[in-house]
TORFI-505460 format. One line per 5 residues: number of its first residue (from 1); their letters; for each residue x, y, z of C-alpha. Coordinates in steps of 0.2 Angstrom, whole numbers, plus 5000, padded with zeros to 4 digits. Last residue first. Example, Ala and Ser with C-alpha at 12.3 -4.5 7.8 and 13.67 -1.06 7.14 Angstrom:
BEGIN
2	SA	5068:4995:5036 | 5062:4978:5039;
// end
This chain:
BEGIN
305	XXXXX	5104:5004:5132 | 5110:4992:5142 | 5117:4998:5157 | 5106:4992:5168 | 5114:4976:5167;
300	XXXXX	5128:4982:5179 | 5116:4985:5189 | 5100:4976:5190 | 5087:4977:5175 | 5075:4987:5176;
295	XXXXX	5076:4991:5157 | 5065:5003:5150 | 5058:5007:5130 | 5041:5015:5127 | 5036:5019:5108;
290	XXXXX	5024:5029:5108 | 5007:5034:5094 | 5004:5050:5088 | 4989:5052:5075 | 4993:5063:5059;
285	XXXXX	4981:5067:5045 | 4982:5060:5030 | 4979:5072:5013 | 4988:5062:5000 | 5003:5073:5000;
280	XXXXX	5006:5066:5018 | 5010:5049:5011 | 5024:5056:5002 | 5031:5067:5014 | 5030:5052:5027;
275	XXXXX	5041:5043:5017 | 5056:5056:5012 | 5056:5062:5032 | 5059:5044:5037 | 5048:5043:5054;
270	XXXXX	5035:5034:5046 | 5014:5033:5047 | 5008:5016:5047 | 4998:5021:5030 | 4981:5020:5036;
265	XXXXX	4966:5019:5025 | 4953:5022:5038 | 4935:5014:5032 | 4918:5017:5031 | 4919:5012:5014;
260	XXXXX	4916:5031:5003 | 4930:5029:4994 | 4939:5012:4993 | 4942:5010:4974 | 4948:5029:4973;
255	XXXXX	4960:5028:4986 | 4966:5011:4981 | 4970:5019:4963 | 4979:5035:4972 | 4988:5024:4981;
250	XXXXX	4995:5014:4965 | 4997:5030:4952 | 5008:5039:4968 | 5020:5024:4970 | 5022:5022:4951;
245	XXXXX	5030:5038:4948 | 5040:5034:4934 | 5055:5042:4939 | 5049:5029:4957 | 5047:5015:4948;
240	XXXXX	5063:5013:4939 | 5070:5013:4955 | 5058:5003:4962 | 5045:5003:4976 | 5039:4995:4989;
235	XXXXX	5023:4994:5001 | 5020:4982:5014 | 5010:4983:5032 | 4997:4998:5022 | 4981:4995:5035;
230	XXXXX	4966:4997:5029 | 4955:5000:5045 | 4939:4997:5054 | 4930:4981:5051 | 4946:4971:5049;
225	XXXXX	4959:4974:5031 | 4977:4969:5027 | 4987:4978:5015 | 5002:4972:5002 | 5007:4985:4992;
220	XXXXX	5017:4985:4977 | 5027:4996:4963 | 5037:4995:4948 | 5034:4975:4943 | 5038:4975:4926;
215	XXXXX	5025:4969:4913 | 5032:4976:4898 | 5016:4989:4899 | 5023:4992:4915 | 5017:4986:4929;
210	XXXXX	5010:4994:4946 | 5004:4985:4960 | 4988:4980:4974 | 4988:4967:4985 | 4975:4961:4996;
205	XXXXX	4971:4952:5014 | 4954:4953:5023 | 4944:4953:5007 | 4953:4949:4992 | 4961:4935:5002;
200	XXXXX	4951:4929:5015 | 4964:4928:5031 | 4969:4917:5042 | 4981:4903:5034 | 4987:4913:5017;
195	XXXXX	4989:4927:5028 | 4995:4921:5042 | 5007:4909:5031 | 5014:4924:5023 | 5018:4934:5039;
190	XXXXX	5026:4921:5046 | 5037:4920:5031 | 5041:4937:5032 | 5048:4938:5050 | 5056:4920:5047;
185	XXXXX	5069:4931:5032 | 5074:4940:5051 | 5071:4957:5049 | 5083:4966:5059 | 5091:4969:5044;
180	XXXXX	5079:4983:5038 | 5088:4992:5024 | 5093:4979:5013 | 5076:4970:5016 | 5069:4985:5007;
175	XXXXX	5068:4982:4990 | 5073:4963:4989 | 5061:4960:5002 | 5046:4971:4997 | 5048:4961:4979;
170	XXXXX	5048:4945:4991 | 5032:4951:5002 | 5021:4956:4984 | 5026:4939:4976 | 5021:4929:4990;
165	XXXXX	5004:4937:4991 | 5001:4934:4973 | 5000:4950:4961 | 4985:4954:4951 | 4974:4967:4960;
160	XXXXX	4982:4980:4943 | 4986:4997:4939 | 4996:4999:4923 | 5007:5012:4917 | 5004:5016:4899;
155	XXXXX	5014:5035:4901 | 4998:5045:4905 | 4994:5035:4918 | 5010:5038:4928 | 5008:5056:4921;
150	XXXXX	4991:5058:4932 | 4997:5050:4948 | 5010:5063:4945 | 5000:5078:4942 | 4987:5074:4957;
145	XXXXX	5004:5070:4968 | 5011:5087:4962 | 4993:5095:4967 | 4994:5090:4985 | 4979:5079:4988;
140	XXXXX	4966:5086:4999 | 4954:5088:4986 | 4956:5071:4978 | 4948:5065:4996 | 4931:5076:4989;
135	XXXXX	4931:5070:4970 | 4934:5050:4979 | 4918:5052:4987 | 4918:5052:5007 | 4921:5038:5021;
130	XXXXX	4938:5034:5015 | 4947:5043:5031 | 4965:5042:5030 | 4978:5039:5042 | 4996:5045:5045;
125	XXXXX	5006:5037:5061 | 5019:5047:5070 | 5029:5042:5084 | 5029:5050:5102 | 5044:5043:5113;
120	XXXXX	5039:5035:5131 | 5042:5046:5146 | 5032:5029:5159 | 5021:5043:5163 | 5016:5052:5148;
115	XXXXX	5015:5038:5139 | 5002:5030:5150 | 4993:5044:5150 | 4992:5046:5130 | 4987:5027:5128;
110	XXXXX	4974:5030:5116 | 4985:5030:5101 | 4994:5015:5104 | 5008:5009:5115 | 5024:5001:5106;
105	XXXXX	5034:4990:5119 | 5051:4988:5121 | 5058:4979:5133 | 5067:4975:5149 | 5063:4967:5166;
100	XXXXX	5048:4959:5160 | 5037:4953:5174 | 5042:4965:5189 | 5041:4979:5175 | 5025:4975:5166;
95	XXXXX	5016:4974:5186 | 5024:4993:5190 | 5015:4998:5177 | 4999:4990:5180 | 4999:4997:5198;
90	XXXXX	5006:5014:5192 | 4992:5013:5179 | 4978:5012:5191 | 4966:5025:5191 | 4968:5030:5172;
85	XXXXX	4961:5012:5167 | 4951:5017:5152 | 4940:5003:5147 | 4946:4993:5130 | 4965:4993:5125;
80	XXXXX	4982:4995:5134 | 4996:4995:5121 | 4998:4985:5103 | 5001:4998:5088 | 5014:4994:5073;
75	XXXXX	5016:4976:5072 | 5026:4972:5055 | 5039:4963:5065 | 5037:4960:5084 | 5039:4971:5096;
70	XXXXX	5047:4967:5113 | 5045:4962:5132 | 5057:4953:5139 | 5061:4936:5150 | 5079:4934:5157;
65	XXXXX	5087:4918:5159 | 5101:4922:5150 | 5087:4928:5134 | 5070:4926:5133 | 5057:4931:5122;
60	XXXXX	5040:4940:5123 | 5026:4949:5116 | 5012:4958:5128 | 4995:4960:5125 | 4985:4972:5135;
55	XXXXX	4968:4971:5140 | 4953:4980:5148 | 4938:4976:5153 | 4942:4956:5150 | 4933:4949:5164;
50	XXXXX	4944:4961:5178 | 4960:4969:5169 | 4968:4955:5158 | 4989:4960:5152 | 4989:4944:5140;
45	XXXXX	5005:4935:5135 | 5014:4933:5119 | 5027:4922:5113 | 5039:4922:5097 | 5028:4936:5089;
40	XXXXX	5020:4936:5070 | 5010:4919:5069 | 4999:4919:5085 | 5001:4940:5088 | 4989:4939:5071;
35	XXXXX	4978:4928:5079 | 4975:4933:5096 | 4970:4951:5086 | 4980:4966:5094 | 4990:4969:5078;
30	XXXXX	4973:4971:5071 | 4970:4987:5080 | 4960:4990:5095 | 4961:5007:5097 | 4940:5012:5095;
25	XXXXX	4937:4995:5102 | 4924:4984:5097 | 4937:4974:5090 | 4949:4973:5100 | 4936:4967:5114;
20	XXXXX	4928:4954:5104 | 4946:4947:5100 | 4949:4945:5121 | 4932:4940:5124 | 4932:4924:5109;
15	XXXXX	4949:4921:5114 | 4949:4916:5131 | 4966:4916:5138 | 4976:4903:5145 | 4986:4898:5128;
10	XXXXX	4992:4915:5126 | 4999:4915:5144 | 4988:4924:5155 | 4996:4941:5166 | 4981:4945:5178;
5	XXXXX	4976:4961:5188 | 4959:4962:5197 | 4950:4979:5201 | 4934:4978:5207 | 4927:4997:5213;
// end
């Protein structure tokens, strides 16, 4: 059987088969689109098995000389996607490890094998299907998220597509910035100009949120949209919004706008216990993607953790 192995610099690869192939794929995720790696990452290569059977992007920096693999912000899922590739994982392993010496790199939900060899650590990711009527997906819902979307609205809160793109990231920002350092103030301006630059907004890029009936900001999402998924890449909440429950009035809007698209509303999943008890009380079910960190460096490097 044909088997050729090619790292391409961004610049070398051909686009049009390397976006055709994300998207016909059942884990190819946006975070995989040329596009989106483009704005969000520092550099990327392409991992291309044979005329684009399989591929793998792979974002990258340097430091002392040293070239690395790691994740960008707001990229949840990249990993091996297209044609399964089972026979030949050691050889594409051991390519990622001669080329980047260290890194990180998130592997996606198909890529249970690779996982399982290279030991990488299981994370959770919590997805919804919209395919059925709002009544039916309402079902699922744990009855204190029914009750408090249901107080939200009882109390004048409103629900509104109203927000700009900017305003949604700096309110996100000023929430959580605090307790994500490691994102750089650049991080969320490139995520911005991709999608003011890329992206139709109102169709491939929206934002929900919750006022007040003073016209405070309680709660927003910012989500972007391809053929498959929803994808949840921003959502914050005040103080003031959560004893008002503003966070359950605005996913229980978008559920209910969305039903029955042949959509996944996924909600990036969380490893914060408080976080991903709130998005399971919409009726998700869980999908495990991996997080694999190495470092072949030589010794003493090597002992970076």
């Amino acid at each position: 059987m044909k088997y050729k192995l090619e790292i391409v610099p961004s610049k070398q690869i051909d686009l049009v088969k390397w976006n055709q192939l994300v998207s016909a794929s059942c884990n190819g995720l946006i975070y995989a689109q040329s596009n989106y790696l483009d704005f969000v990452s520092d550099h990327w290569d392409g991992l291309i098995i044979n005329d684009y059977e399989t591929i793998m992007p792979i974002p990258w920096r340097t430091k002392a000389g040293i070239k690395y693999a790691y994740t960008p912000a707001f990229t949840q899922q990249l990993g091996l996607i297209g044609a399964p590739i089972d026979a030949h994982i050691e050889r594409i392993i051991k390519r990622i490890y001669s080329t980047y010496r260290y890194g990180s790199i998130l592997l996606n939900a198909g890529n249970g094998l690779t996982a399982k060899i290279v030991q990488a650590s299981p994370k959770p990711n919590l997805l919804l299907n919209l395919q059925r009527p709002f009544n039916e997906i309402k079902l699922l819902f744990r009855k204190d998220h029914l009750q408090n979307a249901q107080k939200a609205a009882n109390n004048g809160l409103i629900f509104t597509e109203i927000i700009p793109i900017e305003k949604a990231i700096s309110f996100y920002q000023l929430i959580n910035g605090p307790k994500t350092p490691h994102i750089a103030a650049s991080n969320y301006q490139r995520l911005k100009e991709y999608c003011y630059t890329i992206l139709k907004f109102n169709e491939n890029c929206f934002t929900r949120a919750v006022i007040n009936d003073q016209g405070d900001l309680l709660s927003s999402a910012l989500f972007l949209k391809d053929e498959k998924h929803i994808y949840n890449i921003m959502n914050a909440t005040s103080e003031m919004g959560r004893m008002e429950k503003a966070n359950h009035f605005l996913f229980h809007q978008v559920i209910q706008e969305f039903s029955q698209k042949d959509l996944i509303l996924d909600f990036e999943g969380s490893s914060i216990p408080g976080i991903k008890h709130f998005y399971e009380g919409f009726g998700c079910y869980e999908e495990v993607y991996f997080l694999w960190h190495y470092n072949k460096l030589p010794f003493p490097l090597s002992l970076i953790p």
